[in-house]
ZAMIDREN-292375 format. One record per residue: x, y, z of N, C-alpha, C in turn; residue number from 0. Coordinates in steps of 0.05 Angstrom, whole numbers. Example, Ala and Ser with C-alpha at 12.3 -4.5 7.8 and 13.67 -1.06 7.14 Angstrom:
<rs>
(r (264 -114 156) (246 -90 156) (264 -66 156) 0) (r (257 -45 142) (273 -21 143) (258 1 157) 1) 
</rs>
This chain:
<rs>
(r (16 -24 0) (0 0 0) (17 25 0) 0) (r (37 29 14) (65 43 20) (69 54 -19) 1) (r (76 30 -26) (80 41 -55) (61 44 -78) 2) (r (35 45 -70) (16 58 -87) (14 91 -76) 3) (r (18 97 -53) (19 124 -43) (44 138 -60) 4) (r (63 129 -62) (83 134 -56) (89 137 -91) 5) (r (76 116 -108) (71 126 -138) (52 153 -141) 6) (r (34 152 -118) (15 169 -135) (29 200 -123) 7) (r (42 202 -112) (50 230 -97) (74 233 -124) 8) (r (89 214 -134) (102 224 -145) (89 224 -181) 9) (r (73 214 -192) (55 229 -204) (50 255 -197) 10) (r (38 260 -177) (31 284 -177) (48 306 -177) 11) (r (70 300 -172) (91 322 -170) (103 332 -192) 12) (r (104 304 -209) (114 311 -239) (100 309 -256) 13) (r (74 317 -246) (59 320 -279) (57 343 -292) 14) (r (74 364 -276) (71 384 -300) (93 385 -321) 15) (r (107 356 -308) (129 352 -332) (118 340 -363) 16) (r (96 327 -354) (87 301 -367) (62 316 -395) 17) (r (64 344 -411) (47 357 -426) (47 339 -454) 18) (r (25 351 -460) (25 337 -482) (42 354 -507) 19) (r (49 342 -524) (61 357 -553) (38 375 -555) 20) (r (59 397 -578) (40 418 -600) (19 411 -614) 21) (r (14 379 -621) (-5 372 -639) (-31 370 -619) 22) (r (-22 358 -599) (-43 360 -589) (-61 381 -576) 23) (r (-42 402 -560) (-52 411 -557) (-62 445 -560) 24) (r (-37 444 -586) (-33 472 -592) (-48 481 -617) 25) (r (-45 500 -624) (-72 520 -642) (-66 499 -666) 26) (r (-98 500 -680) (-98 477 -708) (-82 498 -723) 27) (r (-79 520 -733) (-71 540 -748) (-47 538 -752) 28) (r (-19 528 -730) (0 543 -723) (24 525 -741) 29) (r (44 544 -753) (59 529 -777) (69 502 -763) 30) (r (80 501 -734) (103 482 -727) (72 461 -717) 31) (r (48 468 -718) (27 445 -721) (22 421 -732) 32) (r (19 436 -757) (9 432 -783) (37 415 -787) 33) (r (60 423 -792) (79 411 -798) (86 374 -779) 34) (r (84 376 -763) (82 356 -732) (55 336 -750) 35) (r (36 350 -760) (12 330 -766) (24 310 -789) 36) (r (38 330 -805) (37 320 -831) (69 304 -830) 37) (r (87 298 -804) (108 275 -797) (87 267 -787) 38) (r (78 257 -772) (58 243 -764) (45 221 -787) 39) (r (32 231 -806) (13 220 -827) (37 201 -836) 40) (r (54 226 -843) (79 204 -860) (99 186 -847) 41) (r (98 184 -820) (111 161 -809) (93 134 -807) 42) (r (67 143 -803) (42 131 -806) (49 114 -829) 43) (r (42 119 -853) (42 117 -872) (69 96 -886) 44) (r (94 102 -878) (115 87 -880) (108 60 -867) 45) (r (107 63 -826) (94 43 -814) (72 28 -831) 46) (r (55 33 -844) (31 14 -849) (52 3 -882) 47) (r (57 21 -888) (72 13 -913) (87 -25 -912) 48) (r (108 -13 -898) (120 -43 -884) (102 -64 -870) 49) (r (88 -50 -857) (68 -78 -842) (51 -98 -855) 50) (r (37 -85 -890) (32 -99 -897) (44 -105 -921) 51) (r (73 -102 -934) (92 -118 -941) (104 -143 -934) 52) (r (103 -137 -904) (106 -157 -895) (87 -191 -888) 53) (r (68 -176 -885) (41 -192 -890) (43 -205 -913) 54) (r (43 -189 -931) (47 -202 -957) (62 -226 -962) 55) (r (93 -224 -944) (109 -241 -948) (101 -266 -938) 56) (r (97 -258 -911) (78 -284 -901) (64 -299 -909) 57) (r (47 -286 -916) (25 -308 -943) (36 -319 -963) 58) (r (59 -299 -984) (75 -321 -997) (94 -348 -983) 59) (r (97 -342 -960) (111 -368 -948) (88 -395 -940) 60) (r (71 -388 -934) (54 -393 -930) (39 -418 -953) 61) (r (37 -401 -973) (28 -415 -1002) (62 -431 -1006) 62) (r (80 -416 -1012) (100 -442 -1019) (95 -455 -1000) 63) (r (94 -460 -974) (97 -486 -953) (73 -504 -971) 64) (r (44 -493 -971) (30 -516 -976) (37 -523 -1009) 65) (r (47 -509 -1023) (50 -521 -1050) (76 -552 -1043) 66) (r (96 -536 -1027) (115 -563 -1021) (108 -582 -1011) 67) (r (88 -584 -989) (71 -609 -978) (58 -622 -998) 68) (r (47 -609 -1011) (26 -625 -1042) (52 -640 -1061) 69) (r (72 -620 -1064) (90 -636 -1073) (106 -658 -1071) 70) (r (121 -657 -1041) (130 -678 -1042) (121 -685 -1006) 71) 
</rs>
């Protein structure tokens, strides 16, 4: 119990460390915004890029394994 107190005091002490970014919480308008959204989209975008490349590969392994079982 000692260290649930003892987390929550120190939460509280440092949460004015703990803000959120510009995107979140700063003006939709503002250039260094807008800019933050649009790394965002595009890391996004890379991430999904690869994830389902990779998917992809999978399924081709996938299909060769059962073509090799049919085979031999």
């Amino acid at each position: 119990m000692l260290s649930l107190y003892r987390s929550i005091l120190i939460v509280f002490f440092i949460s004015n460390f703990l803000n959120a970014c510009a995107v979140c919480y700063g003006s939709p308008d503002d250039v260094i915004t807008i800019g933050m959204r649009m790394a965002i989209l595009t890391l996004l975008g890379f991430i999904v890029s690869v994830l389902i490349g990779i998917l992809f590969v999978i399924r081709h392994f996938m299909k060769q394994s059962k073509l090799n079982e049919l085979k031999g």
